[in-house]
PALUM-698170 format. One record per residue: x, y, z of N, C-alpha, C in turn; residue in one letter. Coordinates in steps of 0.1 Angstrom, whole numbers, padded with zeros to 4 digits, always signed. Atoms other than C-alpha are relative to their C-alpha. Layout:
// PALUM-698170
XYZXYZXYZA;...
***
This chain:
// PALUM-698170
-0011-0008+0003+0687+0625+1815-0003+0007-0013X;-0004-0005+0011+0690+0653+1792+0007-0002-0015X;-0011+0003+0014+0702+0650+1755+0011+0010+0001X;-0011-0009+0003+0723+0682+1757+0006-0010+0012X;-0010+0001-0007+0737+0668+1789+0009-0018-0001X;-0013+0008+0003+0753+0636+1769+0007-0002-0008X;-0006-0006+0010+0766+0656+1743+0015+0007+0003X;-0013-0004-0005+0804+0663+1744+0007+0007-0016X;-0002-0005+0012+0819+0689+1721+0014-0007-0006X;-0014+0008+0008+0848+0674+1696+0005+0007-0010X;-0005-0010+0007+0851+0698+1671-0008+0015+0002X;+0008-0015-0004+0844+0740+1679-0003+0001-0009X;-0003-0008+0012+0828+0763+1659+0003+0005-0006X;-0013-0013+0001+0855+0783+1658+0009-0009-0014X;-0010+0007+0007+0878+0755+1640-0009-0004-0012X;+0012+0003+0012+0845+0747+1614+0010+0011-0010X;+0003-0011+0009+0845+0782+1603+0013+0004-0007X;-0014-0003+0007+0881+0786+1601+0006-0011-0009X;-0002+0009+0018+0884+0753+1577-0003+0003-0008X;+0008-0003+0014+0859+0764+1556+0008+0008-0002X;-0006-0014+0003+0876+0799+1553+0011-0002-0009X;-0009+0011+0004+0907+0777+1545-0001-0005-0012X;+0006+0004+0011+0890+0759+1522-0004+0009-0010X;+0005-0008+0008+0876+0787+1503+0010+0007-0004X;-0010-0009-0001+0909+0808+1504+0010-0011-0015X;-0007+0007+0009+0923+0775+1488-0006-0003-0018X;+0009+0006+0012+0895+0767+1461+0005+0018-0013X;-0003-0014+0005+0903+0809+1452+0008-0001-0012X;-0012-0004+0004+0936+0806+1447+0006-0012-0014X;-0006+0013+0008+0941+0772+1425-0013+0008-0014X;+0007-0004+0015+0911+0787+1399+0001+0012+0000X;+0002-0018-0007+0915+0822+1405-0009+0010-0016X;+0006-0001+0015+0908+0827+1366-0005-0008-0007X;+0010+0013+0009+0882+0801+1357-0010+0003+0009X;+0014+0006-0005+0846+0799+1365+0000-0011+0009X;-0004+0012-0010+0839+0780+1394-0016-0005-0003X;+0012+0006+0002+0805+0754+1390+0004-0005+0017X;-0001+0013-0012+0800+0739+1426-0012-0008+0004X;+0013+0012-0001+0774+0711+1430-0002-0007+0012X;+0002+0005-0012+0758+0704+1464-0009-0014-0003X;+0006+0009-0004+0747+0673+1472-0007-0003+0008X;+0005+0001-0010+0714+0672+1492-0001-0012+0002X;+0006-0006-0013+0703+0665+1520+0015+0005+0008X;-0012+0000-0009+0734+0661+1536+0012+0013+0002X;-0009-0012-0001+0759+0690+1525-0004+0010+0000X;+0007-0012+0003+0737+0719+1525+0004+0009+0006X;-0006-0009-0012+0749+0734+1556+0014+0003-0002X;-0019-0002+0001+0788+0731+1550-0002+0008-0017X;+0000-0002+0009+0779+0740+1514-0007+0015-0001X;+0004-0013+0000+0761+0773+1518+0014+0005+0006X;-0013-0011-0005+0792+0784+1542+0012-0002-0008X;-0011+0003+0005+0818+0772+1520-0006+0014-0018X;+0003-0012+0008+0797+0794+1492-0001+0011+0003X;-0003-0016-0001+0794+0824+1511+0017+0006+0005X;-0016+0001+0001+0834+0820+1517+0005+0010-0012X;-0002-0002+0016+0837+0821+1483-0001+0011-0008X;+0007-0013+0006+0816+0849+1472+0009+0012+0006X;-0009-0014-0005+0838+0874+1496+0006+0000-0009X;-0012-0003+0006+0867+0865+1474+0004+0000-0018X;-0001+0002+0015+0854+0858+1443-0013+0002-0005X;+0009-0010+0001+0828+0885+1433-0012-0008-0011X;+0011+0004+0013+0812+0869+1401+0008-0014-0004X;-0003+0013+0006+0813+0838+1378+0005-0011+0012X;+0001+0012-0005+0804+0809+1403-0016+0000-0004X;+0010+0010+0006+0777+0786+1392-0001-0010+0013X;+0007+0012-0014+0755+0765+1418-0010-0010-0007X;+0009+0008+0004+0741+0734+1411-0005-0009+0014X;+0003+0009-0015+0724+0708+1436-0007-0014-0006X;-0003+0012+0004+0721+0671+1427-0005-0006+0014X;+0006+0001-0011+0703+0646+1453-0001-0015-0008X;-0004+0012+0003+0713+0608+1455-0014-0009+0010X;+0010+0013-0011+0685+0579+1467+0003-0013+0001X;
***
């Protein structure tokens, strides 16, 4: 048996993209006038963490700060 065929979807892409968006829309609006620092934590958040930063960047042109931090 295939791996895709015992894979069942539970959350869409569709509803990811539109959290994050969510998410980013919210993070905007609570600092709207402050520098935002946001600190990924590899391995693991990289992926949600790039989209949650290119979110961001639509709505909030300049002054964010990236850092990345990595736990063993």
């Amino acid at each position: 048996m295939k791996y895709k065929e015992k894979l069942n979807l539970i959350i869409s892409k569709e509803l990811i993209i539109n959290k994050v968006k969510k998410l980013a829309k919210e993070i905007h609006l609570e600092y709207i006038d402050q520098d935002l620092l946001l600190i990924c934590v590899l391995n693991g958040s990289f992926m949600f963490f790039n989209d949650l930063l290119r979110e961001l960047t639509k709505l909030k042109k300049d002054n964010i700060y990236i850092d990345f931090i990595r736990f063993s």
